[in-house]
PQR file of N, CA, C, O and H, with PARSE charges and radii, in Angstrom:
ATOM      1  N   UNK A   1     109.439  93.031  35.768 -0.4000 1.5000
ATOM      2  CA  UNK A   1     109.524  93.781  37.001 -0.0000 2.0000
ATOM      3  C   UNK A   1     110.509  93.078  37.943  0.5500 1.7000
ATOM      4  O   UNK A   1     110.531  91.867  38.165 -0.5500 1.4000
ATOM      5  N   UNK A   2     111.346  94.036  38.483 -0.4000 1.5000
ATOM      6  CA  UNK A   2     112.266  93.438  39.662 -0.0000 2.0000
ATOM      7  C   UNK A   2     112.013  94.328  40.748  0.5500 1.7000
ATOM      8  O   UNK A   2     111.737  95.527  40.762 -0.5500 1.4000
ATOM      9  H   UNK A   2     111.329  95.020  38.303  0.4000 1.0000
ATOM     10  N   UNK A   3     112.218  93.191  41.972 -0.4000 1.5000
ATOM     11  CA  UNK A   3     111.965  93.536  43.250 -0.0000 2.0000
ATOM     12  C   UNK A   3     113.394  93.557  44.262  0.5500 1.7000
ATOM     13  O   UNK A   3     114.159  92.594  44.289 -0.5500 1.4000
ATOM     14  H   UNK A   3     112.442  92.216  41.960  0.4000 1.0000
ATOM     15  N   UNK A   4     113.570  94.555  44.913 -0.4000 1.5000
ATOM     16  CA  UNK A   4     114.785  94.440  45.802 -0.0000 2.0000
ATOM     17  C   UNK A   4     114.573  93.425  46.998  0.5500 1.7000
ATOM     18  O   UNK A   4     113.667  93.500  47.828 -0.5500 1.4000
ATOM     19  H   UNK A   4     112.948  95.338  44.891  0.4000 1.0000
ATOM     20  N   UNK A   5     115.367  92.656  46.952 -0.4000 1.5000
ATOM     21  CA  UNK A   5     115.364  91.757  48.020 -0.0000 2.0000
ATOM     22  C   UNK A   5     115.303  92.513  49.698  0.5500 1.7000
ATOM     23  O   UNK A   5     114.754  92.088  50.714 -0.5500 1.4000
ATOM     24  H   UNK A   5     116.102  92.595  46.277  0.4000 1.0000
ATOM     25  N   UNK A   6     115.978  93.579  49.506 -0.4000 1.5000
ATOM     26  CA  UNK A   6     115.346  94.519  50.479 -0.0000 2.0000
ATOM     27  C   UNK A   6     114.345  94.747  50.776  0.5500 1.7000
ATOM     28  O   UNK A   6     113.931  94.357  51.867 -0.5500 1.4000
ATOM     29  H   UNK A   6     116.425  93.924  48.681  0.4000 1.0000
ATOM     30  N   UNK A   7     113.586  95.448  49.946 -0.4000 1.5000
ATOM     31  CA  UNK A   7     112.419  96.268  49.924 -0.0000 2.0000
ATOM     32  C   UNK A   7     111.633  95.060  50.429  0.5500 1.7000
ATOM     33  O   UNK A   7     110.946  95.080  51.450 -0.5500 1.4000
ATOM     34  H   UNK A   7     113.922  95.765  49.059  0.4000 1.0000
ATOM     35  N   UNK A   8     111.805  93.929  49.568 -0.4000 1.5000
ATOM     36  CA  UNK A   8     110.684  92.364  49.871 -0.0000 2.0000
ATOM     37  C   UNK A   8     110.522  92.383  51.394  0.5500 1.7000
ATOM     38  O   UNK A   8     109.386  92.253  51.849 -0.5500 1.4000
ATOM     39  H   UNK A   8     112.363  93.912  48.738  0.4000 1.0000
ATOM     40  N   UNK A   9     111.653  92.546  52.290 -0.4000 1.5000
ATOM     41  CA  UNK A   9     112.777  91.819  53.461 -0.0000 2.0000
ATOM     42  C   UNK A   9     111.756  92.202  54.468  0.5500 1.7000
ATOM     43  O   UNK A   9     111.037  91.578  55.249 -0.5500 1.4000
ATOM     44  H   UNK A   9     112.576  92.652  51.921  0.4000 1.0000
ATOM     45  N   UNK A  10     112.038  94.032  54.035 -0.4000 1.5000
ATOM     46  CA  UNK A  10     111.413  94.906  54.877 -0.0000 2.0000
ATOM     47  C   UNK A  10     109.907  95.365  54.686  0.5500 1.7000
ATOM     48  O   UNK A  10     109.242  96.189  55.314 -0.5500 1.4000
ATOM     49  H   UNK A  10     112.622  94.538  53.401  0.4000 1.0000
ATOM     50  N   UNK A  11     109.620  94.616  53.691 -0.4000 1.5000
ATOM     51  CA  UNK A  11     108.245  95.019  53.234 -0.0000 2.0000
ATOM     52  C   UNK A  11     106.919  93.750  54.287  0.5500 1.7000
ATOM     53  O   UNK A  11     105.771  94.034  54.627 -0.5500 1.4000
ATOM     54  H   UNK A  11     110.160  93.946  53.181  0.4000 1.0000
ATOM     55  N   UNK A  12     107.510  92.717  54.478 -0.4000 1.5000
ATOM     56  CA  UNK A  12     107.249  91.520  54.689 -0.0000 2.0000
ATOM     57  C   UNK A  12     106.245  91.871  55.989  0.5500 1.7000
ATOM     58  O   UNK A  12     106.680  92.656  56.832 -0.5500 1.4000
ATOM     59  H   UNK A  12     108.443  92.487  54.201  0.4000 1.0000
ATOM     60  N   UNK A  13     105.231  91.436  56.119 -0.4000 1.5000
ATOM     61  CA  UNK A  13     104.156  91.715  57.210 -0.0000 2.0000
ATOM     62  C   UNK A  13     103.869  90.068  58.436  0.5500 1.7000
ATOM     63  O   UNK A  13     102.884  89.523  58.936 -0.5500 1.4000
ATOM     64  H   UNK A  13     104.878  90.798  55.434  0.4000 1.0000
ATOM     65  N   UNK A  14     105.318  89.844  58.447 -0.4000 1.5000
ATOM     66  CA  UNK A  14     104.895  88.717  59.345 -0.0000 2.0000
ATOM     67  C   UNK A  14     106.255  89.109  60.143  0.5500 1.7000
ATOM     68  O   UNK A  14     106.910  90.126  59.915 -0.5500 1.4000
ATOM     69  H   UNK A  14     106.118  90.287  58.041  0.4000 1.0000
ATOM     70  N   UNK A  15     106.618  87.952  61.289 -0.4000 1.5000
ATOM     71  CA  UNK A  15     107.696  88.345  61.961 -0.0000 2.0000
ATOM     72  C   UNK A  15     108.528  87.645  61.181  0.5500 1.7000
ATOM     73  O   UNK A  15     108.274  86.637  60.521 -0.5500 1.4000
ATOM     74  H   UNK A  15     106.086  87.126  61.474  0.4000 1.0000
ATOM     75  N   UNK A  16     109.933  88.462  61.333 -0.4000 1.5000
ATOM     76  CA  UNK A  16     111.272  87.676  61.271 -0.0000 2.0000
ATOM     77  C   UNK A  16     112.398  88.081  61.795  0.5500 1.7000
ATOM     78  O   UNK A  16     112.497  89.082  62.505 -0.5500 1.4000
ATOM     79  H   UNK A  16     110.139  89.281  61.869  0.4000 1.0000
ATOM     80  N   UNK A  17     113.236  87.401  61.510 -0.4000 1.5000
ATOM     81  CA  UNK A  17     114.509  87.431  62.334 -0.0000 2.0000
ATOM     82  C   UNK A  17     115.396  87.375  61.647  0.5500 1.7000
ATOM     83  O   UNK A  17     115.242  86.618  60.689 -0.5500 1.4000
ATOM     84  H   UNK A  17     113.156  86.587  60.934  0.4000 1.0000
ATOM     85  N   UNK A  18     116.679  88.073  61.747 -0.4000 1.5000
ATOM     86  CA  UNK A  18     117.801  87.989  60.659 -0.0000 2.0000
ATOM     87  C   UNK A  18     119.213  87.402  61.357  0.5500 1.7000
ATOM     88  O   UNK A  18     120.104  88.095  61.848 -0.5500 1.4000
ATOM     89  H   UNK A  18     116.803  88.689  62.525  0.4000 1.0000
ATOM     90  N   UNK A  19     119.166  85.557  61.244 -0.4000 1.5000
ATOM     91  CA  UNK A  19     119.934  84.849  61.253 -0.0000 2.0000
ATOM     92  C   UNK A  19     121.555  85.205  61.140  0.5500 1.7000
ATOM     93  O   UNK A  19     121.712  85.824  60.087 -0.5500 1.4000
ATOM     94  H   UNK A  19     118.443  84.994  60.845  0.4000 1.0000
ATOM     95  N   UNK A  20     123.013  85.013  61.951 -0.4000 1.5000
ATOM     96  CA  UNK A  20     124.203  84.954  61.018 -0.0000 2.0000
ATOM     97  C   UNK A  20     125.256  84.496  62.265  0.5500 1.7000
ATOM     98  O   UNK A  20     125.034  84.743  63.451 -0.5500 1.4000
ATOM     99  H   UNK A  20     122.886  84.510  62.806  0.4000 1.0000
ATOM    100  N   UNK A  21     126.012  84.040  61.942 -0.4000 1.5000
ATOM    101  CA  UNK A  21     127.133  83.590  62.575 -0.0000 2.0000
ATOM    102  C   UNK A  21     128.176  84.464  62.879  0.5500 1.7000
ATOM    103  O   UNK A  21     128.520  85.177  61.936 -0.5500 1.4000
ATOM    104  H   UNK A  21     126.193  83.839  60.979  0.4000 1.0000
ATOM    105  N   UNK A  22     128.990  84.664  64.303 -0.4000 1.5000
ATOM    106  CA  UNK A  22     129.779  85.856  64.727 -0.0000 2.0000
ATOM    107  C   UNK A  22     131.237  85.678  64.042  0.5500 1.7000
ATOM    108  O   UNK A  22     132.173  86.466  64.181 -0.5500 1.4000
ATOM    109  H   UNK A  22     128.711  84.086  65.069  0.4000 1.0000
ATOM    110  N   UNK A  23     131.244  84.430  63.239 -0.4000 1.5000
ATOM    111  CA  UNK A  23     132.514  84.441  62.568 -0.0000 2.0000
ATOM    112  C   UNK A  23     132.289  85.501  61.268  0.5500 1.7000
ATOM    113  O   UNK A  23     133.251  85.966  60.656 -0.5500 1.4000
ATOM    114  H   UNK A  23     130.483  83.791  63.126  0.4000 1.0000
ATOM    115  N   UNK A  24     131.237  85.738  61.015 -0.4000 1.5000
ATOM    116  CA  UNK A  24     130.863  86.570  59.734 -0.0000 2.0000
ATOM    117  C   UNK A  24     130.868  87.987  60.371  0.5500 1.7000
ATOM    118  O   UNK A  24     130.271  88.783  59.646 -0.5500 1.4000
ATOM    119  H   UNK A  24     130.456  85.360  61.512  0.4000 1.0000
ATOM    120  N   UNK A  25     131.341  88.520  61.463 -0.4000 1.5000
ATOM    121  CA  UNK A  25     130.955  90.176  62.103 -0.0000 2.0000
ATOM    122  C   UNK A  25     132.248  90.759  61.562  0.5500 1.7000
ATOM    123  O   UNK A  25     133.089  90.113  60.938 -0.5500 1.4000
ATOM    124  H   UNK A  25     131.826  87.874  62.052  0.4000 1.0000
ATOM    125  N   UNK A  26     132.327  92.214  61.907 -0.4000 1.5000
ATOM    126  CA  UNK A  26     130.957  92.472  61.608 -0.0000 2.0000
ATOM    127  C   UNK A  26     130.044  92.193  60.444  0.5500 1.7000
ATOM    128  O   UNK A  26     130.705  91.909  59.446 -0.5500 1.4000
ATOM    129  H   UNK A  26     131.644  92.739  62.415  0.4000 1.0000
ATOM    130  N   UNK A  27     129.299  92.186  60.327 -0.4000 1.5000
ATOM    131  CA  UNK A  27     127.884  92.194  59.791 -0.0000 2.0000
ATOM    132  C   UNK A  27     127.686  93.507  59.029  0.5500 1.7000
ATOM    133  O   UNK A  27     127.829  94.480  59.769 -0.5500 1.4000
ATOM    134  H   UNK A  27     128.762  92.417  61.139  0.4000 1.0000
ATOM    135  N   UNK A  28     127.366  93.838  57.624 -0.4000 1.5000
ATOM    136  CA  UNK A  28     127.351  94.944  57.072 -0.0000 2.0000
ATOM    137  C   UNK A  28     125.952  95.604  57.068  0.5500 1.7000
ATOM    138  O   UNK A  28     125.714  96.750  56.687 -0.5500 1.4000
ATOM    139  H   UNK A  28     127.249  93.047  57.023  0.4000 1.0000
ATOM    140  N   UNK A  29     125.248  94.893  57.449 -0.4000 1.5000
ATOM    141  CA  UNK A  29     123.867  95.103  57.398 -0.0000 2.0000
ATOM    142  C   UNK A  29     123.486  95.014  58.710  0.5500 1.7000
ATOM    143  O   UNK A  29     122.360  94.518  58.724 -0.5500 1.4000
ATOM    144  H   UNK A  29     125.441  93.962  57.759  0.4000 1.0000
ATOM    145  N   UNK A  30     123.705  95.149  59.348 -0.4000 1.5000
ATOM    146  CA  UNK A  30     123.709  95.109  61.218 -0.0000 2.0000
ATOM    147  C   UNK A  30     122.229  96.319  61.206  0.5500 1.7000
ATOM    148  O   UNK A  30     121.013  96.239  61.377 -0.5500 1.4000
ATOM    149  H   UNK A  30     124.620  95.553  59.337  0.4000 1.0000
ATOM    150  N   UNK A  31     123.026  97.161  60.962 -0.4000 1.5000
ATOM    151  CA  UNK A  31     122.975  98.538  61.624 -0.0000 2.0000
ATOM    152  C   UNK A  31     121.587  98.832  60.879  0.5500 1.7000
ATOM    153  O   UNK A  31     120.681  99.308  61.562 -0.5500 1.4000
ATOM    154  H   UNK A  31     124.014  97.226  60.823  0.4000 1.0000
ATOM    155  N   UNK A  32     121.335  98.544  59.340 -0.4000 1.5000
ATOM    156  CA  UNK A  32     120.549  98.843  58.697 -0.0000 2.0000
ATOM    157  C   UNK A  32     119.419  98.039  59.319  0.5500 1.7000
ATOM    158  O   UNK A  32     118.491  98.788  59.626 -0.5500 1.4000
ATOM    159  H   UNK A  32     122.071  98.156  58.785  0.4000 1.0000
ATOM    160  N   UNK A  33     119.162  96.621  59.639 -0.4000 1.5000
ATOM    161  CA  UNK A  33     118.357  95.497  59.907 -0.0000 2.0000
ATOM    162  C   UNK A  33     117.705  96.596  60.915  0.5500 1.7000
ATOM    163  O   UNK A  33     116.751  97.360  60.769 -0.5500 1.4000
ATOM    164  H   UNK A  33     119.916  96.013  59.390  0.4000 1.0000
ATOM    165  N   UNK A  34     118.572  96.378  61.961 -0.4000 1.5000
ATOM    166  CA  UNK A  34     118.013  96.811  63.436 -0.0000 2.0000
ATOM    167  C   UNK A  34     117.246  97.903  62.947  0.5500 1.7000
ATOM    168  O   UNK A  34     116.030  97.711  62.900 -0.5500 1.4000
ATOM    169  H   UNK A  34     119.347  95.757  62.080  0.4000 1.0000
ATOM    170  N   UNK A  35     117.797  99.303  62.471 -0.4000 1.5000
ATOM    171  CA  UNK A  35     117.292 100.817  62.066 -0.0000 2.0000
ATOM    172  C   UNK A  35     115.760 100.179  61.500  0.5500 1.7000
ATOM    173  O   UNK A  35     114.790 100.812  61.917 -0.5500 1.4000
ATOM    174  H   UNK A  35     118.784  99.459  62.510  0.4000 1.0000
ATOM    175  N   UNK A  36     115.523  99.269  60.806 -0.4000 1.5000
ATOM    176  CA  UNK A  36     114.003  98.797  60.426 -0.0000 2.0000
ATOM    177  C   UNK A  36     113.017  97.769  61.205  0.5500 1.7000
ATOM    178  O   UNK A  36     112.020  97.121  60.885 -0.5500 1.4000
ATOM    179  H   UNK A  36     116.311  98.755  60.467  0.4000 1.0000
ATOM    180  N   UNK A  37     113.811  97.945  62.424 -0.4000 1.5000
ATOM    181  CA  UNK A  37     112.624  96.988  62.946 -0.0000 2.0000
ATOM    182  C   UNK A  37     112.791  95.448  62.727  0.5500 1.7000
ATOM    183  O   UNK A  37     111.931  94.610  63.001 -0.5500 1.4000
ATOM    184  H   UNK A  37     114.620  98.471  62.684  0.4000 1.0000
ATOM    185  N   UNK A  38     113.787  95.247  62.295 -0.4000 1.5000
ATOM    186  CA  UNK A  38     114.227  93.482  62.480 -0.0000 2.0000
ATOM    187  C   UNK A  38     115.040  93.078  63.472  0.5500 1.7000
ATOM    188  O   UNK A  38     115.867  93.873  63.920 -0.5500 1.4000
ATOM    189  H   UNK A  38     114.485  95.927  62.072  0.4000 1.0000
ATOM    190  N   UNK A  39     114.955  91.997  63.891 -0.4000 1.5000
ATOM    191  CA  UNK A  39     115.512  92.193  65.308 -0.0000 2.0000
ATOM    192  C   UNK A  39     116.731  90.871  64.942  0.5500 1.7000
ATOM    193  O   UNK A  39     116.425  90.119  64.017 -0.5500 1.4000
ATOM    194  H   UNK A  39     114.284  91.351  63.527  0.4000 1.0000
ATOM    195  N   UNK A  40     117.785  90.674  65.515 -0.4000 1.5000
ATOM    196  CA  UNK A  40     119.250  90.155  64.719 -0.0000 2.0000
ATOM    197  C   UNK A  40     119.402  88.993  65.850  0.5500 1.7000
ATOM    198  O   UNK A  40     119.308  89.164  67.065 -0.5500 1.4000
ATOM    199  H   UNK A  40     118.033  91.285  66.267  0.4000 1.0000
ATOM    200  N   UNK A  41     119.641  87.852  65.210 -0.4000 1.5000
ATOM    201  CA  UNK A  41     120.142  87.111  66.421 -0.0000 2.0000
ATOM    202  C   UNK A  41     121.507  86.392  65.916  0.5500 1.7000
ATOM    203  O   UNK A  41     121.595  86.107  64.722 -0.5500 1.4000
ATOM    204  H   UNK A  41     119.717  87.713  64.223  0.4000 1.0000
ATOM    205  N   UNK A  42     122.308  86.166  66.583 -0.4000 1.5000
ATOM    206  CA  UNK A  42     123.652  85.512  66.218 -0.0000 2.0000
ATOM    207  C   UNK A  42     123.742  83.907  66.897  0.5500 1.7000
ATOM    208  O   UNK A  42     123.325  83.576  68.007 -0.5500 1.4000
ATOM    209  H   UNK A  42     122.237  86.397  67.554  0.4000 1.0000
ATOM    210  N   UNK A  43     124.393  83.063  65.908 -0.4000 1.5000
ATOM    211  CA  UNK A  43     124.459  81.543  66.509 -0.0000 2.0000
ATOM    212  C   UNK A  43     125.765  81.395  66.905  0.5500 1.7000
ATOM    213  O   UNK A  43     126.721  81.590  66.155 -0.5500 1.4000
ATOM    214  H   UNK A  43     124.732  83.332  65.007  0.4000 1.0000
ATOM    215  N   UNK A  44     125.828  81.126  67.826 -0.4000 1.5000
ATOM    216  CA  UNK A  44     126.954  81.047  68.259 -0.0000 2.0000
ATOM    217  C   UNK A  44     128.572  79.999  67.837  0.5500 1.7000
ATOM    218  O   UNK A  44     128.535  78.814  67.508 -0.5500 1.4000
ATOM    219  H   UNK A  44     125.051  80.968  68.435  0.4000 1.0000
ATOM    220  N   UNK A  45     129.578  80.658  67.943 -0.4000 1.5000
ATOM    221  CA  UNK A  45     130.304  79.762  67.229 -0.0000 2.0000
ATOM    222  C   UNK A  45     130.325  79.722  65.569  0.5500 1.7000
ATOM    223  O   UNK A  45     131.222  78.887  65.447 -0.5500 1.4000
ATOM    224  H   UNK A  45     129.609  81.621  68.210  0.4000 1.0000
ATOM    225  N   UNK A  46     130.043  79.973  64.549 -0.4000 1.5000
ATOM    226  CA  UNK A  46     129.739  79.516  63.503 -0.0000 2.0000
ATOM    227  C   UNK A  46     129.901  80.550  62.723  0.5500 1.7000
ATOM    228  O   UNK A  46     130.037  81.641  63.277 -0.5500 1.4000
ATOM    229  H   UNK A  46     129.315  80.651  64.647  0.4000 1.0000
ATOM    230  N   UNK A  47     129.927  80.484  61.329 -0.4000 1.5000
ATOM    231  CA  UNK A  47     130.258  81.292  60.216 -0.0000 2.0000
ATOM    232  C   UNK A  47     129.147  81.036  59.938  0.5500 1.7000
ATOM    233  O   UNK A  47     128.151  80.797  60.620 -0.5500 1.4000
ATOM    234  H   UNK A  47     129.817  79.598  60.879  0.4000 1.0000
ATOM    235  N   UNK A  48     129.441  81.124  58.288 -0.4000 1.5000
ATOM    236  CA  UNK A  48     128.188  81.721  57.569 -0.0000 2.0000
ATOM    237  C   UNK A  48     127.641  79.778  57.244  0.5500 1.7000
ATOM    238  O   UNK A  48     126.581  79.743  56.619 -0.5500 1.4000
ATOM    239  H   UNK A  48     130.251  81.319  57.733  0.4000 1.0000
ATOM    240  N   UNK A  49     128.048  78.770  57.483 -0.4000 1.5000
ATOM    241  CA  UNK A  49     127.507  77.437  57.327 -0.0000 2.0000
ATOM    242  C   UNK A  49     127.020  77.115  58.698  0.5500 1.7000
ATOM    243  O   UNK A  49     127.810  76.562  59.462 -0.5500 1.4000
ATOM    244  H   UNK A  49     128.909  78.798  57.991  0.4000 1.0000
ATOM    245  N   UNK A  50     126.062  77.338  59.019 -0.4000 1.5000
ATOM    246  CA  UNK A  50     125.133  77.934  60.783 -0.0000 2.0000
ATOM    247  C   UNK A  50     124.821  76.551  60.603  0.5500 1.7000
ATOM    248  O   UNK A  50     125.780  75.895  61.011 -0.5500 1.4000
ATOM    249  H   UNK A  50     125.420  77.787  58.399  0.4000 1.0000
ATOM    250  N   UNK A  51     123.669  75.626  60.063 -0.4000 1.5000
ATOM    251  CA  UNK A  51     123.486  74.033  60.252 -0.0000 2.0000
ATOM    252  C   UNK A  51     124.351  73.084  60.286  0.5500 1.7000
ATOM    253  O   UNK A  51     124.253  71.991  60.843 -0.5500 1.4000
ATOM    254  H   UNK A  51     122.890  76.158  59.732  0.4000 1.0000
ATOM    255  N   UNK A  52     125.282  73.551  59.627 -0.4000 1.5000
ATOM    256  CA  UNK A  52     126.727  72.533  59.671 -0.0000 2.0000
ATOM    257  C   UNK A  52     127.304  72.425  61.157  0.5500 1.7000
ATOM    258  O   UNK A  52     127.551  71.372  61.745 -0.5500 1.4000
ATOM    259  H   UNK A  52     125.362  74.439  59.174  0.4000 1.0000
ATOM    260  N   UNK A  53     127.476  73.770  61.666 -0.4000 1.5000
ATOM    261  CA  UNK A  53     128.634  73.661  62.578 -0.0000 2.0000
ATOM    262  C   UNK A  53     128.222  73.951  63.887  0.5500 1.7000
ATOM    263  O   UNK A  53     129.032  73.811  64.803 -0.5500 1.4000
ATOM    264  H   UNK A  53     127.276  74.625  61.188  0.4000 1.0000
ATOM    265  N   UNK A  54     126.612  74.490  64.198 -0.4000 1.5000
ATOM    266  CA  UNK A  54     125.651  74.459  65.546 -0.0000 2.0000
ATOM    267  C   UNK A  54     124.223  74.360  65.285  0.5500 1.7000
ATOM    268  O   UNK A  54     123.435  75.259  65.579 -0.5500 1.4000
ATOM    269  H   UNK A  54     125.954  74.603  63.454  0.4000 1.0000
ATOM    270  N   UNK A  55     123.832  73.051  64.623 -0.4000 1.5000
ATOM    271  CA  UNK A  55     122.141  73.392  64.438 -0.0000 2.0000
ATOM    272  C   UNK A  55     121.752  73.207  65.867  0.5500 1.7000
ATOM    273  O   UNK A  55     120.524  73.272  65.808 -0.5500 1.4000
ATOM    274  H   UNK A  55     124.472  72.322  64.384  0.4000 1.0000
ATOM    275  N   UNK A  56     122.142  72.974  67.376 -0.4000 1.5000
ATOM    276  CA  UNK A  56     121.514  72.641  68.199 -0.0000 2.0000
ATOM    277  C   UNK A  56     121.333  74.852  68.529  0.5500 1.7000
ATOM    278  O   UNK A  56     120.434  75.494  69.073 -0.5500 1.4000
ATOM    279  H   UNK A  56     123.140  72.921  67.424  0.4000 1.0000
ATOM    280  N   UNK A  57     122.338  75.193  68.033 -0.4000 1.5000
ATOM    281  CA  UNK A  57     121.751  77.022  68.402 -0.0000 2.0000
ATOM    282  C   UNK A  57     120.898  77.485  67.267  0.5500 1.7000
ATOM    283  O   UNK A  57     120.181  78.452  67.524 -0.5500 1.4000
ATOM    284  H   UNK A  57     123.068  74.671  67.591  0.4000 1.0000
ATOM    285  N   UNK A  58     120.823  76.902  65.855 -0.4000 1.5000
ATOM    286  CA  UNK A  58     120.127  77.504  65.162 -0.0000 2.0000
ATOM    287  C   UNK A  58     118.746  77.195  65.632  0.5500 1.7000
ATOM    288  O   UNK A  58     117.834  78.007  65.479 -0.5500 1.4000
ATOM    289  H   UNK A  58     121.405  76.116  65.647  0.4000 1.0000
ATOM    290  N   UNK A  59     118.575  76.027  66.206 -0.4000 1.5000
ATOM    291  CA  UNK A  59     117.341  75.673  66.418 -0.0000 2.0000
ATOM    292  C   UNK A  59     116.734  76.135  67.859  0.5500 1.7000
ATOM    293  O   UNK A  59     115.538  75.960  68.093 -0.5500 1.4000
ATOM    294  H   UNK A  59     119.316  75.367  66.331  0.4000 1.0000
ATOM    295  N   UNK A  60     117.467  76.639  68.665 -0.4000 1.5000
ATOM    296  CA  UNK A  60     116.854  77.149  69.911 -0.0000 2.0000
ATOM    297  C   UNK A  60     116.918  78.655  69.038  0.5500 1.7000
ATOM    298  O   UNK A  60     115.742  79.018  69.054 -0.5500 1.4000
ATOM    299  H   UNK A  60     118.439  76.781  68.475  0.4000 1.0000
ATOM    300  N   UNK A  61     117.372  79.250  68.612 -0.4000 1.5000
ATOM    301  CA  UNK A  61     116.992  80.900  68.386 -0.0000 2.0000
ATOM    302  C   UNK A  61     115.618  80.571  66.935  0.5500 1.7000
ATOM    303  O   UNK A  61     114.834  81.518  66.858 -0.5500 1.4000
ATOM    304  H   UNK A  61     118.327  78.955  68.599  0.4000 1.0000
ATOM    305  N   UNK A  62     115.421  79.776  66.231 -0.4000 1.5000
ATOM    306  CA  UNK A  62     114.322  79.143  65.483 -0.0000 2.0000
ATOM    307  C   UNK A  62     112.947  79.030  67.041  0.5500 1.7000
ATOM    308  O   UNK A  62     111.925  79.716  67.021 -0.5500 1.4000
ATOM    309  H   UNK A  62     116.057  79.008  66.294  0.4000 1.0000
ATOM    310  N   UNK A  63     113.207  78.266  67.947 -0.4000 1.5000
ATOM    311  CA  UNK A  63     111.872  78.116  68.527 -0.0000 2.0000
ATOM    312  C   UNK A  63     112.005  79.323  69.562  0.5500 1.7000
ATOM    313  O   UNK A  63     111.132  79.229  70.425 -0.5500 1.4000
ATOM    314  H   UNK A  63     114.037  77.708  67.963  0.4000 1.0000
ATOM    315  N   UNK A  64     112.772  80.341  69.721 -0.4000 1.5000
ATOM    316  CA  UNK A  64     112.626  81.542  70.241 -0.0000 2.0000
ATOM    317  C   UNK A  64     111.700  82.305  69.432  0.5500 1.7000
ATOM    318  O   UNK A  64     110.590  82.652  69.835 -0.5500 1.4000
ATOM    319  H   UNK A  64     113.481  80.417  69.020  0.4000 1.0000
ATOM    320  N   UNK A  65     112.161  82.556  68.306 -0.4000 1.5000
ATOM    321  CA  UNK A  65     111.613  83.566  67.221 -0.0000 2.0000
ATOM    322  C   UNK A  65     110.456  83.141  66.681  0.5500 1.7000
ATOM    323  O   UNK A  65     109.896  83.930  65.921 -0.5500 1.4000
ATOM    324  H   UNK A  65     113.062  82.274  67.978  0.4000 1.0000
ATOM    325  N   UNK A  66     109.783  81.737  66.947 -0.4000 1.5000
ATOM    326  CA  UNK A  66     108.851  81.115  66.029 -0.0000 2.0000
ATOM    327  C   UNK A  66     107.563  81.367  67.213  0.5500 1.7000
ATOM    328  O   UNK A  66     107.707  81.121  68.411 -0.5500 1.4000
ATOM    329  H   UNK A  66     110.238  81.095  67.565  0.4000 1.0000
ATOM    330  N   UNK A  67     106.296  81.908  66.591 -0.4000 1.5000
ATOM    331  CA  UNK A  67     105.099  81.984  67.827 -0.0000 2.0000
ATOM    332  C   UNK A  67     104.513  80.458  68.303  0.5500 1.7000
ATOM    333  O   UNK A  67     103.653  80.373  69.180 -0.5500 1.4000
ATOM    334  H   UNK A  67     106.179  82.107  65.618  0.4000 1.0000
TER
END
């Protein structure tokens, strides 16, 4: 049996947040995330290597999103 990493994404019954860097926009999945109820946050500065090049933003949008 295979599972769409989608279906998992959106299936998922806890909160989350869908991480990405504005050097990566647009974003192909933007539009779809939001349309389901995930809510998108961007780190600022950074591509798609987000701990490398601003963990001090990955980690404030981490204790935003975290209860």
């Amino acid at each position: 049996m295979t599972a769409s990493l989608r279906k998992v994404f959106f299936g998922l019954n806890l909160p989350r947040t869908y991480i990405y860097g504005p050097l990566t926009l647009p974003h192909r999945h933007e539009a779809l995330l939001r349309a389901g109820g995930v809510p998108v946050a961007v780190v600022p500065g950074v591509g798609h290597a987000m701990m490398d090049a601003n963990p001090d933003g990955v980690a404030r949008i981490l204790a935003e999103m975290l209860p």
